[in-house]
C-alpha positions, 0 to 999 in steps of 0.5 A: 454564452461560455467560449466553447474553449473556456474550461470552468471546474465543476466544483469552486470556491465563493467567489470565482467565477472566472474561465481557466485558461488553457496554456501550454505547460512549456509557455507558463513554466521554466524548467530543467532536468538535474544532472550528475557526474559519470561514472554513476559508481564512483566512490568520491561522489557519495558521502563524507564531510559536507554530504547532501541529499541526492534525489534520484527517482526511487527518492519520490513518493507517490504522496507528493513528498521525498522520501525522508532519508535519500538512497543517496547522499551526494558529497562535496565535490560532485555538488557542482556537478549536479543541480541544486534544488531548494525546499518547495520545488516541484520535480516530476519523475521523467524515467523508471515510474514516470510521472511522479511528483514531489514539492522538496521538504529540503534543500537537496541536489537533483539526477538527471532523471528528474525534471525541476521546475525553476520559475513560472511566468505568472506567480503559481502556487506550488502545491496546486502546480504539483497537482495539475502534473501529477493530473495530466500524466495520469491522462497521458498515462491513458493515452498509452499504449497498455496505459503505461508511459514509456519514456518523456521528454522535455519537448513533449512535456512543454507541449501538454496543455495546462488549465490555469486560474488567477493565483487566488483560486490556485492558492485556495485550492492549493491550501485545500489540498495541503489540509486534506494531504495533511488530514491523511498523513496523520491518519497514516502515521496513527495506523502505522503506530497501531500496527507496530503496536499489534506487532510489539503485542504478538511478539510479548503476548507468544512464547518465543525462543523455545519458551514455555510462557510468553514475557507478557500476560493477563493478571492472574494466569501463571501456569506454563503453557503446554505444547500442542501440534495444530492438528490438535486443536482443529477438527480438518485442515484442507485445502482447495480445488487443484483443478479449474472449475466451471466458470460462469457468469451466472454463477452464485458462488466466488471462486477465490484463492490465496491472493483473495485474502487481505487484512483478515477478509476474503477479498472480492473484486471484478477479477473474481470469477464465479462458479455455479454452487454444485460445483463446489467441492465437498470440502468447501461445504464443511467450512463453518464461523470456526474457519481460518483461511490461509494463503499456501501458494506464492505469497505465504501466510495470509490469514481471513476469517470464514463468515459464511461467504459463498466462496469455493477455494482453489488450491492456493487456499488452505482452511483450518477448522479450529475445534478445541482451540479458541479461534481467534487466539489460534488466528493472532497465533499464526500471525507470530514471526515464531510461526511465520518463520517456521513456514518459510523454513519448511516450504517445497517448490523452486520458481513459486513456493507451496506450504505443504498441508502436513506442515501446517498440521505438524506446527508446534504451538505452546498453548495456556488453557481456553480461559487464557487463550481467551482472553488473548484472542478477544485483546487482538480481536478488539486490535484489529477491529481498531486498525480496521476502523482506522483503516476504513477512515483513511480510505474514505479520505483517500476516496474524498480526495479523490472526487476532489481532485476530480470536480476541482481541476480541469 
């Protein structure tokens, strides 16, 4: 029969089967805070010859790691006032976004506002340490008030209890986990990749600079492209409800705003509320598969296709029902910096900034014939299909990590 204090993870490598052991996070680990000279503005602790990284909190990531490139750079005469910390340690943020952890990937000095783990008593894998960290804050985090830490210090963290097994488990599940982060980093830098790509294209594949054609185009087409309002090219251009609707949970359609579209999609969650269907306005009954939502309120600019969603829009939300333009053409379009920021040069309002429906209808646009428009729609179609794709893979490994982090740890 299992000692009721005995702590066994739900999911385990071949091969171990012994109890984790329960400890106190101040009896296994040795650890201090790193420190700095005051006062924090002087000229001569930053930079020149011999110049170090400096690892401040902004400097830790939420992905194990430093930022590649610190804020700061701590010079040669304020290194003996401050910690050294070698590649491969385990910091925890202690003030601002507490509870962040990092393994060092170089040799750097420390801010106060770090704590350093410096030794164990028994050999410990960093990786799996870093891990069992960033785990029990996030309890702790659940334990506070508003499920946010305030402040920690080196008293209460050595009274967290910890959960250890023998250094082979740690190391097999440090080594686990050091793939899968590996596995998701690449996934991250190819999507990054994509998108820079997609931002290259729109900025060749669009007349720019008051240009007539843009620097890149299909084989074939070499007319000059004509100049067009938006209004033309779209049958109505509206925006939604300015009042409140009549929320209830029986409901049947999704009352969405600005901030429900995301990466191209109306964006649905557990905040959205719902309205019954006679309640929808006139205008969100007109909108149809040729429908661009647009955000118009706070954040400005972002854009999701209609695909017959049950949706009423409020009025953060504008709609562009595009007639004798090619949809997806006119959706790349909107995406240019041309564009971009010709919107934020035209916004009304002080403290949250509105996009006016006649400035959406008065945007200028140079447009090629529909063949061309196309051709240019399809080639960003396909585009975003692919960052999609890799956009799904890598949440899917996100969410696989996830679960792993819950079954495999105490």
């Amino acid at each position: 029969m299992k000692d009721n204090q005995a702590k066994y993870p739900q999911l385990r490598f071949k091969g171990f089967t012994d109890p984790w052991e329960k400890r106190k996070l101040g009896e296994h680990a040795k650890y201090c805070r790193g420190s700095f000279p005051q006062p924090y503005g002087n000229k001569e602790w930053y930079d020149g010859e011999g110049a170090m990284p400096f690892v401040q909190v902004v400097d830790v990531t939420n992905k194990l790691t430093l930022v590649e490139n610190t804020k700061q750079k701590i010079s040669k005469l304020a290194q003996s006032k401050s910690v050294f910390v070698p590649k491969g340690t385990v910091v925890v943020t202690l003030q601002g976004s507490i509870g962040r952890v990092a393994i060092t990937q170089y040799d750097s000095f420390v801010d106060r506002t770090l704590l350093i783990f410096e030794d164990y008593e028994k050999e410990t894998d960093e990786r799996f340490w870093a891990y069992t960290i960033q785990k029990k804050f996030e309890i702790e985090k659940l334990k506070a008030p508003g499920g946010t830490i305030k402040t920690i210090t080196k008293e209460a963290l050595s009274s967290f209890d910890v959960h250890l097994p023998q250094f082979k488990e740690q190391a097999k599940i440090g080594s686990f986990f050091k793939q899968l982060d590996d596995t998701i980093a690449l996934h991250q830098r190819k999507l990054a990749k994509l998108k820079e790509l997609k931002q290259g294209y729109l900025q060749k594949m669009f007349p720019k600079n008051g240009a007539k054609v843009p620097e890149l185009r299909f084989a074939g087409f070499a007319d000059d492209w004509e100049e067009r309002k938006l209004s033309e090219g779209t049958s109505k251009i509206g925006d939604g409800l300015h009042g409140t609707p009549n929320y209830s949970e029986n409901g049947d359609v999704f009352f969405i705003n600005g901030n429900n579209l995301v990466n191209g999609k109306i964006l649905i969650s557990k905040e959205t509320k719902l309205v019954t269907e006679s309640d929808q306005s006139k205008d969100d009954k007109l909108l149809s598969t040729d429908t661009i939502l647009m955000s118009i309120n706070g954040t400005i600019g972002n854009l999701a296709w209609y695909n017959n969603e049950r949706v009423m829009l409020g009025k953060s939300a504008a709609y562009l029902i595009v007639s004798d333009f090619d949809k997806k053409f006119i959706f790349s379009y909107l995406q240019t910096s041309t564009i971009k920021n010709y919107f934020l040069n035209n916004l009304t309002g002080t403290t949250i900034k509105n996009l006016g429906l006649k400035t959406i209808r008065d945007t200028t646009l140079f447009v090629p014939i529909l063949e061309e428009q196309r051709k240019i729609g399809s080639f960003f179609k396909q585009l975003d299909d692919t960052i999609a794709l890799h956009q799904r893979k890598l949440e899917k490994l996100q969410e696989l990590k996830k679960g792993y982090l819950q079954k495999m740890f105490c």
